[in-house]
C-alpha positions as CSV (number, residue, x, y, z in Angstrom):
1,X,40.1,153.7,-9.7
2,X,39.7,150.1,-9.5
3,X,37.5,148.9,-12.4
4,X,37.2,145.0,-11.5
5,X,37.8,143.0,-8.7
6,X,39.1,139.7,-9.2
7,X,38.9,137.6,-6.0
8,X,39.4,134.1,-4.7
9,X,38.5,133.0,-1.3
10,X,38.6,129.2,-0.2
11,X,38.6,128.1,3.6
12,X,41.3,125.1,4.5
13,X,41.3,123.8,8.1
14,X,39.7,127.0,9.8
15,X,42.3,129.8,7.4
16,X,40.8,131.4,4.8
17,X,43.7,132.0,1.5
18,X,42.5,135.1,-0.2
19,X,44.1,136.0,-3.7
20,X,42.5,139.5,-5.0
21,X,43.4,141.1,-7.8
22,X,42.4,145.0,-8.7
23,X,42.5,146.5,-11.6
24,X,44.0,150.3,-11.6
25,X,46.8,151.9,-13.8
26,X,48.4,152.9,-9.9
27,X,49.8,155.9,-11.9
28,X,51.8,158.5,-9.9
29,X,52.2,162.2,-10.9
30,X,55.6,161.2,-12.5
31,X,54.2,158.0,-14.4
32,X,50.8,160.4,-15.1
33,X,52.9,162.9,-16.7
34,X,55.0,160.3,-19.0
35,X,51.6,158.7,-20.5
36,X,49.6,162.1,-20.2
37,X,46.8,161.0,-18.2
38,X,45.6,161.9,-14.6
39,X,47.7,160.8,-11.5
40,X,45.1,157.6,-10.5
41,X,46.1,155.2,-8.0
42,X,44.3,152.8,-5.1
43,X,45.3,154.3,-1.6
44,X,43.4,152.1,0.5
45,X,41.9,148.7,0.5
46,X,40.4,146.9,3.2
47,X,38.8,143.9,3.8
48,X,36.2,142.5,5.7
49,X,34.1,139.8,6.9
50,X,31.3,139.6,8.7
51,X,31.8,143.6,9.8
52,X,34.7,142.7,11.0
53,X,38.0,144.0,9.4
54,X,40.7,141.1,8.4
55,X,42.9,143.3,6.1
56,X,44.0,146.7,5.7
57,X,46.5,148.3,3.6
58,X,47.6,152.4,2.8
59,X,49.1,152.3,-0.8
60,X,50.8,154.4,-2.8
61,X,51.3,155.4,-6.7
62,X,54.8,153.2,-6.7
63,X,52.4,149.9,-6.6
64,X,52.3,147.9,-10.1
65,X,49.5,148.3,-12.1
66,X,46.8,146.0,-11.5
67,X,48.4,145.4,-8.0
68,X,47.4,141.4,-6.5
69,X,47.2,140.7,-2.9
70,X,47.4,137.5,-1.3
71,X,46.6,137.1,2.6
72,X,45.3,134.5,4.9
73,X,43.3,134.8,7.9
74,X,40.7,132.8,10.2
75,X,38.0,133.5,12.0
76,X,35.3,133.0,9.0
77,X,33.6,129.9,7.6
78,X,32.1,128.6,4.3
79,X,29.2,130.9,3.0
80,X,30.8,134.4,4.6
81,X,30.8,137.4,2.5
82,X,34.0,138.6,2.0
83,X,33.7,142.5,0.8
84,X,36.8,144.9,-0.3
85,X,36.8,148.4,-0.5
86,X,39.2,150.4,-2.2
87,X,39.5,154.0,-1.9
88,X,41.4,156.1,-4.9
89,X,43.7,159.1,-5.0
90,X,40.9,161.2,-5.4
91,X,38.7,159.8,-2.6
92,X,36.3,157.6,-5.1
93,X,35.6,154.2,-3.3
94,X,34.0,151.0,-5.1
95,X,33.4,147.8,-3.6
96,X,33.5,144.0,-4.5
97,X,32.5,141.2,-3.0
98,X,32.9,137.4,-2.8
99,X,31.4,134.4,-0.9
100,X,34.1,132.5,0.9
101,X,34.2,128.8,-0.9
């Protein structure tokens, strides 16, 4: 499961540039198996602002490790909350947040 989010959010003429960066091994069974370790990969992320969803995304274990997304989107202004939430292969979620710059 994700350990740390790392995330930049800056608004530019009404669009919001995301950059987010989450830490996971995104092992599959086969890549499990090589390093001995449990199958552990994100499976969902999604985004929000303001309740309102502005990215969505079903992964699977053939993602690189410490997978980083970048995305744009308007809609939101300086100040919003921007919250991710990832959900694992085993159904753990986490959450991370960031205030749009």
């Amino acid at each position: 499961m994700a350990k740390k989010f790392k995330i930049k959010a800056k608004v530019k003429k009404g669009t919001v540039k995301v950059k987010a960066m989450f830490r996971s091994l995104m092992a599959d069974k086969e890549e499990a198996e090589k390093k001995g370790i449990k199958p552990e990969y994100i499976k969902r992320i999604v985004a929000t602002v303001n309740k309102k969803t502005v990215f969505e995304a079903d992964m699977s274990g053939f993602m690189s490790e410490n997978p980083l997304l970048k995305f744009s989107f308007t809609g939101a202004k300086k100040g919003d909350k921007l919250v991710f939430t990832t959900t694992d292969n085993n159904g753990k979620t986490q959450t991370g947040s960031k205030k749009i710059k």
